[in-house]
C-alpha positions in Angstrom: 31.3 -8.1 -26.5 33.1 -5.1 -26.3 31.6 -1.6 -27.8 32.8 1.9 -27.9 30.5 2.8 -24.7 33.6 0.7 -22.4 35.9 2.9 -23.5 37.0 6.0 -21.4 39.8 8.7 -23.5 42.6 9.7 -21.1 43.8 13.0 -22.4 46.3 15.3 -20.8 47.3 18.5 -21.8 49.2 21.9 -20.9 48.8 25.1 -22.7 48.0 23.2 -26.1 44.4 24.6 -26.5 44.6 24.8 -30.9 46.4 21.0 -30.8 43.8 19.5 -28.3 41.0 20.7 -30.7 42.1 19.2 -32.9 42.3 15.8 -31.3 38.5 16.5 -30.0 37.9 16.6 -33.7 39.5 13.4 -34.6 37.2 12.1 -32.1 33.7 13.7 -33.2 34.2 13.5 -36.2 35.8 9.9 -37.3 33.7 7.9 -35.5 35.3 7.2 -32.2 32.7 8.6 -29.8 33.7 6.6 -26.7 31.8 6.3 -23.8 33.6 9.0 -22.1 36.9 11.4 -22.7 38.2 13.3 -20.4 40.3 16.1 -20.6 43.5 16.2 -17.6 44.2 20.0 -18.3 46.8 22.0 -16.4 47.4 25.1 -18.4 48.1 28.0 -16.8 45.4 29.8 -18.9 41.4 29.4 -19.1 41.7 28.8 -22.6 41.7 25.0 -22.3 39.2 25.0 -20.0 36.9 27.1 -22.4 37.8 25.5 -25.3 36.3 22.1 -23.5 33.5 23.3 -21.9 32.3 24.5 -25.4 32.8 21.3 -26.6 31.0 19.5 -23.7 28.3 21.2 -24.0 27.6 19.6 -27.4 29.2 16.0 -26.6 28.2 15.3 -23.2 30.8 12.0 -23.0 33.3 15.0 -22.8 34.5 16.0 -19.6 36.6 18.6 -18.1 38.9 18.4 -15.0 42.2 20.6 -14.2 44.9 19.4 -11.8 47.0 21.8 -10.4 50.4 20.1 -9.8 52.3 20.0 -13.2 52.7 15.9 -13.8 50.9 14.2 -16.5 51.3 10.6 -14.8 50.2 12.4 -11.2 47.0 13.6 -12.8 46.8 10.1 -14.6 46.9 8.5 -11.5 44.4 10.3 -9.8 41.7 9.9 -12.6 42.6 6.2 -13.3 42.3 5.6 -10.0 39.0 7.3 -9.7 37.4 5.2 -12.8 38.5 1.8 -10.9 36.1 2.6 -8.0 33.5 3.3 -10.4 34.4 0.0 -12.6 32.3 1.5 -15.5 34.8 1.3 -18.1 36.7 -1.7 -19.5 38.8 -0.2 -22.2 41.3 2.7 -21.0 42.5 4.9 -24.2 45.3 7.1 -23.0 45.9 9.5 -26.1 48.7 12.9 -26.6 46.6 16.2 -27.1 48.6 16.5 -30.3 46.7 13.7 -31.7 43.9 12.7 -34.4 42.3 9.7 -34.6 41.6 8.5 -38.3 38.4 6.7 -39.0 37.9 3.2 -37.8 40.7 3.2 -35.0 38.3 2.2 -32.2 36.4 -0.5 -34.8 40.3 -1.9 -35.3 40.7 -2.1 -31.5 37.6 -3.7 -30.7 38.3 -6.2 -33.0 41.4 -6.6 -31.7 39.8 -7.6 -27.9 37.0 -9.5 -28.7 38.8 -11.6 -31.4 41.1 -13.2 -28.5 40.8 -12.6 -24.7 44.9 -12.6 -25.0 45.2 -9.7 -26.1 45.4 -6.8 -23.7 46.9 -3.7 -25.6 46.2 -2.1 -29.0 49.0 0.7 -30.3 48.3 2.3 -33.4 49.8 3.1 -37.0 51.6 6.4 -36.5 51.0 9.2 -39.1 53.9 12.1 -39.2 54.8 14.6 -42.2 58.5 14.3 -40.9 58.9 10.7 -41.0 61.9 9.6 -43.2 61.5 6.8 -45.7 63.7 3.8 -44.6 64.3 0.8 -46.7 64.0 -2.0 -44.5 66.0 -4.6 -47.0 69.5 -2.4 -47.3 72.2 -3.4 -45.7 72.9 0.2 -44.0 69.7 -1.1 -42.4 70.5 -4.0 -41.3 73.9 -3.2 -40.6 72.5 -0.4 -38.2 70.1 -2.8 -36.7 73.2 -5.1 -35.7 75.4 -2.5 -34.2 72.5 -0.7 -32.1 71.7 -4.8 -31.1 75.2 -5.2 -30.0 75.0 -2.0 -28.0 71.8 -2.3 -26.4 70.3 0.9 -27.6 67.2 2.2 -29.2 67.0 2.3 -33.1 64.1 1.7 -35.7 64.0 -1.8 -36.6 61.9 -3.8 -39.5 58.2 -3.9 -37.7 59.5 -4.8 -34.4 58.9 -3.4 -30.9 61.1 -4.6 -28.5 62.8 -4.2 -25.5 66.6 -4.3 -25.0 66.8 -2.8 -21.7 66.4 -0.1 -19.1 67.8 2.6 -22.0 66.8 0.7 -25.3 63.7 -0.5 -27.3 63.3 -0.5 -30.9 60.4 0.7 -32.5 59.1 1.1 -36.3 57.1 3.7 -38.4 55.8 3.2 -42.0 54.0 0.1 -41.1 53.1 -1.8 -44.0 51.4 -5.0 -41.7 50.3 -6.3 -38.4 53.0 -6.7 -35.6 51.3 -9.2 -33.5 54.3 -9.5 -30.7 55.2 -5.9 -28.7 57.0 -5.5 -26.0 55.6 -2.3 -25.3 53.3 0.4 -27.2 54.1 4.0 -28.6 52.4 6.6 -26.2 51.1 9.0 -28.2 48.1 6.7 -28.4 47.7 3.3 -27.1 44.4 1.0 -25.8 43.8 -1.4 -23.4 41.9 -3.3 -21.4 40.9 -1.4 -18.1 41.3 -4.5 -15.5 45.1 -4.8 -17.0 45.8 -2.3 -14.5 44.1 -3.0 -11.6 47.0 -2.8 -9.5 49.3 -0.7 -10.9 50.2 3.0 -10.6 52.5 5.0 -12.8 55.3 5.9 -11.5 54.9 10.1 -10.9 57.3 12.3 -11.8 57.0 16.3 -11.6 56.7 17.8 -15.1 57.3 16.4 -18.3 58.0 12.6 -18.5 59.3 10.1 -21.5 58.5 6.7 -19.9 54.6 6.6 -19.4 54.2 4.7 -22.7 57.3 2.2 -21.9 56.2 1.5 -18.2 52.4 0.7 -19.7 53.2 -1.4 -22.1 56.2 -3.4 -20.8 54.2 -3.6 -17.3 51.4 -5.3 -19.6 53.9 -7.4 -21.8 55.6 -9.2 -18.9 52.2 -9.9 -16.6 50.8 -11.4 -20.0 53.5 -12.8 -22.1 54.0 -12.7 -25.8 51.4 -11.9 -28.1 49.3 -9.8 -25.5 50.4 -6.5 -27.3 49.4 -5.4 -30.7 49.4 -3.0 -33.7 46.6 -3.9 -36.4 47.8 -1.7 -39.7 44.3 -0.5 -39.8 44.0 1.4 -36.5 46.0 4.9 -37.9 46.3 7.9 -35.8 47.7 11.1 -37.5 50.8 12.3 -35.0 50.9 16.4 -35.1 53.9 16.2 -32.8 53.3 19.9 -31.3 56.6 21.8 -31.0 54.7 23.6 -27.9 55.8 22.6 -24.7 58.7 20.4 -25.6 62.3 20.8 -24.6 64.9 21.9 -27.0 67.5 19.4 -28.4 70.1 20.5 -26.0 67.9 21.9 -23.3 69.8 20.5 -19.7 66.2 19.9 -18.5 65.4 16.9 -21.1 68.7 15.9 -20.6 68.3 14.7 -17.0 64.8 14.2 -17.3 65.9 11.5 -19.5 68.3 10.0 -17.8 66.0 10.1 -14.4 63.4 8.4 -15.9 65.4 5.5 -17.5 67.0 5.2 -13.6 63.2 5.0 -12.7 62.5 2.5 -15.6 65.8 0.7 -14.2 64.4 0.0 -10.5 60.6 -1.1 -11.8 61.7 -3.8 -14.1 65.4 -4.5 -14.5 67.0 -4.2 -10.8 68.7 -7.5 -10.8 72.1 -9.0 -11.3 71.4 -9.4 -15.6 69.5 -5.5 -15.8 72.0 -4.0 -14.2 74.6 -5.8 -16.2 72.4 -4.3 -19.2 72.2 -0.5 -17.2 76.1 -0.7 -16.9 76.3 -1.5 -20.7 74.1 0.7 -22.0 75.3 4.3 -20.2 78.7 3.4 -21.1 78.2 2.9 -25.0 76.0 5.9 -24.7 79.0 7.9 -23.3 81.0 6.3 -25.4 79.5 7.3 -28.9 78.6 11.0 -27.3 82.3 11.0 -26.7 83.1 9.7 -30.4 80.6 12.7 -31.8 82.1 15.3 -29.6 85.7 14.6 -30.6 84.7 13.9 -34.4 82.2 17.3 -34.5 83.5 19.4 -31.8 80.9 21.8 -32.0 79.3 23.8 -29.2 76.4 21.8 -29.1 78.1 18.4 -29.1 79.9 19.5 -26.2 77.5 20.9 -24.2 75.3 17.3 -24.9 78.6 15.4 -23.7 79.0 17.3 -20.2 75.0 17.3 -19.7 74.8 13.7 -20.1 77.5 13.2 -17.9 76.9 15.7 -15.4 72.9 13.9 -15.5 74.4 10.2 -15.2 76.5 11.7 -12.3 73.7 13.3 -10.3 71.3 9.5 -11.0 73.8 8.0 -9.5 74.4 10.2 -6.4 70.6 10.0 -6.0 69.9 6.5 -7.1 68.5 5.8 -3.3 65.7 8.5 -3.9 64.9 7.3 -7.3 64.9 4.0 -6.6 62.2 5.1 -3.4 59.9 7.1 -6.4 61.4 10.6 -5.6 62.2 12.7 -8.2 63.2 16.2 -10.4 65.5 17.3 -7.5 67.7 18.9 -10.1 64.4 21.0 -10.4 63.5 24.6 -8.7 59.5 24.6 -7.6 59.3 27.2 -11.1 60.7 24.3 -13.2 63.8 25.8 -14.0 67.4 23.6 -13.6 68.9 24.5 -10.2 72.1 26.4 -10.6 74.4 24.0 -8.2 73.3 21.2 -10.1 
């Protein structure tokens, strides 16, 4: 029987000290004490650090440690891979620092794992201000859930969490009941069972990333089949979605990032002769529509998203060889900044 003293919080953070204690909070104070959380800072700043020690010194399952090369899945890997050895843990929670747990997510997802062996993953009920109401029953709905079918790209869809292919999954918000059948699990919190990834590694990309959540949970979904992946309506999590950090709308960076990382996703799980049919569909319909926008709304920053996204699908394909090998963010300077002959 599993208890909250298996499971061992993943945190990572950068320069997020005010969001962070907040998710410390959600954890103190709701009643999710684990058996240990750990804190993957690297901030450029000792406020983090501060901010943690003080909590520490109060909560002793808290715990500290700062990694110096900017890469959330780098430092993921290295403390994953330290908690193996040690086999203390059997539940990994790997949670955003923008993040608060509500009361009773950890009873939900313990409930969850010893109610059937099956299941390996637990995702939670995502709580935002900004979410828009969707009616899940009108025909624009269903209409739009057709069209984004056809085209193989992501979309919200009526309590569903698929996977299309190495650019699209559908996902859900508002949930009003179980989903009992993912394909993969939101990242900005998501639980599982430890020995689930007893041979895997993320894949490690320099700076910010957008597939860590994906890669988890599809990794899991096909070593385990249907039904291994859940979201129980009663494990909530409010979603602050911290605007520090992020990239802007436009911002070149994201843009490749993007694309890189769905090249990345490409090579993992879908390099063969149907996945690559799927790649080849996808980037073209995703051209294809930017291109539609652009002409329809030709506005500065519709154009400037058309020529990034093509200029990024250009370079992925010029350096599909390294991706494909796990290299990565060669469009980057060592400060993080674009490269100007990029």
């Amino acid at each position: 029987m599993l208890t909250k003293k298996d499971i061992v919080i993943l945190t990572a953070t950068i320069n997020r000290p005010d969001d962070l204690e907040m998710t410390i909070k959600g954890v103190v104070e709701n009643g999710n004490i684990p058996g240990k959380m750990i804190i993957l800072d690297q901030s450029k700043d000792n406020k983090t650090k501060k901010l943690v020690e003080k909590y520490a010194k109060k909560y002793k399952f808290i715990e500290y440690t700062h990694h110096k090369i900017p890469g959330k899945n780098i430092a993921l890997n290295k403390v994953m891979d330290k908690l193996k050895k040690s086999a203390k843990y059997k539940v990994l929670c790997v949670m955003d620092d923008d993040v608060v747990l509500q009361k009773g997510y950890f009873d939900a997802v313990l409930r969850e794992f010893n109610s059937n062996e099956h299941i390996k993953g637990v995702g939670a009920v995502e709580l935002r201000k900004d979410f828009k109401e969707i009616n899940y029953n009108s025909l624009k709905f269903k209409l739009n859930c057709l069209i984004f079918d056809f085209f193989k790209l992501s979309h919200k869809e009526n309590h569903k969490l698929r996977m299309l292919g190495p650019y699209g999954n559908t996902s859900t918000h508002k949930l009003e009941k179980d989903i009992r059948d993912c394909a993969w699990l939101p990242g900005f919190v998501s639980t599982y069972r430890f020995d689930v990834f007893k041979n895997y590694r993320l894949p490690e990309q320099i700076g910010r990333e957008i597939i860590q959540d994906i890669d988890m949970g599809y990794y899991t979904y096909l070593k385990y089949g249907k039904g291994c992946l859940v979201i129980p309506k009663d494990a909530k999590a409010v979603h602050n979605f911290s605007e520090t950090g992020r990239f802007g709308n436009i911002d070149k960076r994201r843009i490749f990032v993007n694309h890189e990382d769905h090249f990345t996703f490409f090579f993992r799980y879908f390099n063969n002769f149907s996945g690559r049919i799927k790649m080849i569909w996808e980037i073209f319909w995703i051209l294809f529509l930017m291109t539609g926008n652009a002409a329809a709304k030709p506005n500065k920053d519709n154009i400037l998203k058309l020529k990034y996204n093509f200029e990024a699908i250009k370079y992925c394909i010029k350096y599909k060889d390294k991706i494909k090998k796990g290299e990565n963010r060669m469009f980057l300077n060592p400060d993080m900044a674009m490269r100007d002959d990029i």
